[in-house]
N, C-alpha and C positions, 0 to 999 in steps of 0.2 A: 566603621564598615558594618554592614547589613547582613543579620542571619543571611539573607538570602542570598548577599554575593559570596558570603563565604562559604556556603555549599557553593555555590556555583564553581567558585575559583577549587573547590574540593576536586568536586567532579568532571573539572575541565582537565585536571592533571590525566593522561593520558594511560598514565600503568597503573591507577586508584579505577578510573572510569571500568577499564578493561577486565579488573579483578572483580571488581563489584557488580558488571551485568555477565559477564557471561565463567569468570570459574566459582560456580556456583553450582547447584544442580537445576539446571534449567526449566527442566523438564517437569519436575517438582513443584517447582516455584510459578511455572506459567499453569499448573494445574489449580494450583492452592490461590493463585490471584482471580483465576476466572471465581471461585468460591466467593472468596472473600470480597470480590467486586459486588455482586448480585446482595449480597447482604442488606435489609431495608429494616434496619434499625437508625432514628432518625441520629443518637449520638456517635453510631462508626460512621455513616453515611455523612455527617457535619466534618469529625474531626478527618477524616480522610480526604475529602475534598479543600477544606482549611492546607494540609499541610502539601498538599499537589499543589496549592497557591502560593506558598512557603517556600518551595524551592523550584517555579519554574514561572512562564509568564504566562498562565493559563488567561483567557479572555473571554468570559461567557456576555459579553455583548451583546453577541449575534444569535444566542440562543432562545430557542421557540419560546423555551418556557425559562422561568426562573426558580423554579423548583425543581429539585430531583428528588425521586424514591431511592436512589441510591449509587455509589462509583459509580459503577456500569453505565448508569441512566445518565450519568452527566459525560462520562469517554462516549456515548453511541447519541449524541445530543442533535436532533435536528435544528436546521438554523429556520429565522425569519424570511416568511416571504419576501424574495428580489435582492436578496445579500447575496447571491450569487448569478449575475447577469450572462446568460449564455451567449456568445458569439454567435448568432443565426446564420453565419455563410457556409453554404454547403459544400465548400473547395475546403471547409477546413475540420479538423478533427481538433474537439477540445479539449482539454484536460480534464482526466476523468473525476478529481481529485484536488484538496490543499496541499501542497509538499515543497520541499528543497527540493532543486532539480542535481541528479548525479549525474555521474558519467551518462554522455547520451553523443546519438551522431550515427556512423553510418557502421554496418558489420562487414569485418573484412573479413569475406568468405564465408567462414562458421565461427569466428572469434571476436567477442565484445569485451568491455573493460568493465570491471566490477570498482576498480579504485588506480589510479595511475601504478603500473606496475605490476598490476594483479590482472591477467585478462582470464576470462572464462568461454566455455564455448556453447554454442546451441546445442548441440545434445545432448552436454552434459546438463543441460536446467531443463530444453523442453523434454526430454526423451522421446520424441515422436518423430520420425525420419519426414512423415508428410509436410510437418511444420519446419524443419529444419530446412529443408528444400524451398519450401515457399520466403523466409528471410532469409535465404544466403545472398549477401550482399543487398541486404534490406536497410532499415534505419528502425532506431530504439531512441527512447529516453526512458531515463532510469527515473521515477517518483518516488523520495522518501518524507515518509508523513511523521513527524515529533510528536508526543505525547501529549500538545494540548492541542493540534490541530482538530480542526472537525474531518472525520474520521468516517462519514459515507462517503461511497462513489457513484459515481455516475457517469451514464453510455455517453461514449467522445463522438456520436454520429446517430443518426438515424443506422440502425441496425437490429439485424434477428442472432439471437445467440443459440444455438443448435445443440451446442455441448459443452460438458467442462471437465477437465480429468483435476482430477486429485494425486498431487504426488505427496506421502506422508515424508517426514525426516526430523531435523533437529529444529530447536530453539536459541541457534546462536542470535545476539542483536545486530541490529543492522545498522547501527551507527558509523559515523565515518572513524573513528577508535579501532570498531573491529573489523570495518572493511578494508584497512590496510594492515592489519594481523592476519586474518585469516581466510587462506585460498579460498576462491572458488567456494565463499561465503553462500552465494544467493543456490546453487546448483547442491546443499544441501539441508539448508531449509526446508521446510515444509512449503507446498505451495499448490495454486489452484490455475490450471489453464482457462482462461474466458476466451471460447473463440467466437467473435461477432465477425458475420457476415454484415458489409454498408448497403444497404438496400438500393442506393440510387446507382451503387458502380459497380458490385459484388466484389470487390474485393477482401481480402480476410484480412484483420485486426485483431490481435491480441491480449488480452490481457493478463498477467502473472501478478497477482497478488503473495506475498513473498510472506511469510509469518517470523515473528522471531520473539522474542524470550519475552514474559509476560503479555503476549498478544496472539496465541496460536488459537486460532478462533477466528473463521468466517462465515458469515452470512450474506446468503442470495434470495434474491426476493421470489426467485425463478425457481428453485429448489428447496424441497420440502426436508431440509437435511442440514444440522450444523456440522460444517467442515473443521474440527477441530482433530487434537494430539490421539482421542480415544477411536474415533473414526475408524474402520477395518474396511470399507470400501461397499459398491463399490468402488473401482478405480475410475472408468468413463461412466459419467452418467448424461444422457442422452434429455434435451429437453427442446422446449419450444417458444420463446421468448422473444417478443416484438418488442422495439423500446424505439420511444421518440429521442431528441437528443439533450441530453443534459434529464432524462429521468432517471431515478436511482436505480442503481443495480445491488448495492445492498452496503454493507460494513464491516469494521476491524472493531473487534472486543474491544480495541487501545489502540493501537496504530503502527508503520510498519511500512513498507514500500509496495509499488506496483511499479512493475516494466511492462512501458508499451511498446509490442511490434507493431510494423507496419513492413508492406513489400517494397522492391526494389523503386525509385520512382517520386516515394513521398521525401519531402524534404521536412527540416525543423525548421518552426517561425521563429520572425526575429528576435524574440523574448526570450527564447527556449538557451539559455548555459549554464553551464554546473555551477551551483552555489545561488540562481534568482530563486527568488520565492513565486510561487504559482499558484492561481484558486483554481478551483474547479471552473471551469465553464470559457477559458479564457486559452487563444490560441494555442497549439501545441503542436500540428502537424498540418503542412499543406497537402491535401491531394496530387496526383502528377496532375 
């Protein structure tokens, strides 16, 4: 057996997995790794990347370059042109994103699933009674992106993005380990509202990029501001942002989940159920 399976078979144990990302000091540890990431000494930058290979199925195939100045450079890693082919039809909203698909499907009323048996509700994750209103009895899919995924995203439609709120909170992980431990996981995470208006239908679309432990840290290409743990606000910030479809809207430090709204109307494409894998660019939601 293979160093590598037997971390793996370590970390698949379920009460080893749970102790080791999240009873820890989180918060701490998602500070000290943003550090330690950015670090561009070439022998941490080597062995640190080495042992990310060591115990996961990292795939830098698809990436721009094949150097990196450091972690960071290689978790925030642009791919090669045409490695991700956008769906051009404008009945459909693409994935903004690479991810496992989670819980996803229609909201009954103000209540969606975070994990079979765990549900959560709209205003305890958006806080905003407007947006609450606008998906009661809307439809979601839940995006979560793994540690080697490519870790930008990008706009699911031709749309203008107007505003983004910042909700601060914890560093739990978002893995499927702690989203059947712990309630109402995603509604205290840190997180950032994208509301993109679609330009051809005006409809509003959502996006909640979700933070959690070693990955509290966003960037938008649209705002002059890292969304991170030290952040004091503000809370809304107001901007102005036209985006073709499938151009980036920006990245996760490391990676971490996004939930997409949508209103009453839209349905999931045939691809779209818990547990397929998804790229960016690739069906995700029909228009009505």
């Amino acid at each position: 057996m293979t160093v590598r399976s037997q971390l793996a078979r370590l970390f698949q144990q379920e009460d080893i997995n749970f102790l080791l990302t999240n009873r820890i000091p989180r918060a701490m540890l998602t500070r000290f790794m943003g550090w330690f990431s950015q670090i561009e000494l070439p022998l941490v930058r080597d062995l640190s990347i080495g042992f990310w290979r060591l115990i996961s199925d990292l795939d830098l195939g698809e990436a721009r370059k094949s150097r990196f100045a450091s972690l960071h450079d290689c978790f925030i890693r642009e791919l090669k042109d045409g490695a991700r082919p956008i769906d051009a039809d404008p009945a459909l909203l693409t994935s903004p994103c690479d991810a496992i698909i989670g819980a996803c499907g229609r909201v009954e009323g103000t209540q969606l699933i975070q994990a079979k048996g765990h549900p959560y509700t709209l205003p305890e994750l958006l806080c905003d009674p407007e947006l609450v209103k606008l998906y009661r009895d809307g439809c979601y899919v839940t995006l979560r992106l793994t540690s080697t995924m490519y870790h930008r995203f990008h706009a699911p439609h031709d749309c203008r993005v107007g505003q983004v709120t910042y909700i601060s909170g914890d560093t739990w992980n978002v893995n499927p380990v702690a989203l059947k431990r712990v309630e109402k996981l995603f509604c205290k995470n840190e997180r950032a509202l994208i509301r993109t208006r679609l330009e051809a239908t005006n409809y509003v679309v959502t996006l909640v990029p979700v933070a959690a432990v070693l990955v509290a840290s966003i960037r938008l290409h649209f705002l002059n501001v890292l969304l991170h743990l030290k952040y004091r606000g503000p809370n809304v910030m107001p901007c102005d942002a036209h985006l073709r479809k499938g151009e980036e809207m920006g990245w996760f430090q490391h990676g971490s989940t996004i939930i997409v709204f949508a209103p009453d109307g839209f349905t999931l494409c045939a691809n779209v159920e818990p547990g397929a894998v998804i790229r960016m660019g690739q069906p995700l939601l029909r228009l009505p």
